[in-house]
C-alpha positions, 0 to 999 in steps of 0.5 A: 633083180631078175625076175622069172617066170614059168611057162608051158607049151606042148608040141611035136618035131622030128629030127632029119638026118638024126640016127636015133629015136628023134628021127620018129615024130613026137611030142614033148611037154616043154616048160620055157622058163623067161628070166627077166633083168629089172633095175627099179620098182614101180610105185606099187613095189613091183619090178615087173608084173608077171601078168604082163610077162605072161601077155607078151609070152603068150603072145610072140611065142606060146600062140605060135608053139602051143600044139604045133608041129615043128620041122625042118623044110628039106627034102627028108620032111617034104611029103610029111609037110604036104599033108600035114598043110592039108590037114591043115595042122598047126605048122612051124617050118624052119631051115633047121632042125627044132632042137632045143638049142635052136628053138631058144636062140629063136625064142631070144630073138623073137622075145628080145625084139619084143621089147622084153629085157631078156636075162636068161632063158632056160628051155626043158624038153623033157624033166631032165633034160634043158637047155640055158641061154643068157645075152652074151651066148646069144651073142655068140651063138646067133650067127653060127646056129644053123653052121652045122646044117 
């Protein structure tokens, strides 16, 4: 049985080194969609209670997101994250670029070490625009994620 539950969290990032639009700072609305594989019922008749889900979710990853600016440290952003720390904004600073493939890989993990038996995670930076990830693209993808940097 897979049990899913719907997330939202708003957030900016920029691109470096992108030719295009992402390479300016801006926001997304994101909607994080957690998929979680249950076997067995409780004795009330539930496999999982979302309430719980949402605890854990809030918890490793939408109290750290939420309203944040997340960016690449390389030399491109260096002078942007000084003055953001300054002003003391909410800041996630990563050897990578916050993609939408990069923030889900990183959302597996946290979530995975957590505890939480991850089936598929699908991540939405716009309406139209979402990135699906499941264990064995986990797998395969973990060590290679930040290959193109």
């Amino acid at each position: 049985m897979i049990i899913k539950k719907e997330f939202e969290f708003h957030m900016t990032h920029r691109l470096s080194g992108y030719e295009g639009n992402c390479h300016n700072l801006h926001g997304h609305s994101y909607r994080l969609i957690v998929g979680v594989v249950e076997t067995k019922l409780d004795r009330l008749g539930m496999a999982l209670d979302f309430k719980d889900l949402k605890v854990l979710v809030n918890h490793h990853i939408l109290n750290k997101v939420d309203h944040s600016t997340w960016l690449k440290d390389d030399l491109e952003n260096s002078i942007l994250i000084k003055v953001l720390k300054s002003m003391k904004m909410k800041l996630i600073i990563t050897n990578y670029n916050p993609t939408a493939e990069n923030m889900i890989l990183d959302f597996w993990e946290i979530l995975s070490k957590a505890g939480i038996p991850l089936y598929t995670l699908i991540l939405y930076e716009t309406n139209t625009s979402s990135v699906t990830i499941n264990k064995s693209d986990y797998e395969r993808l973990r060590g290679n994620k930040n290959e193109s940097e």
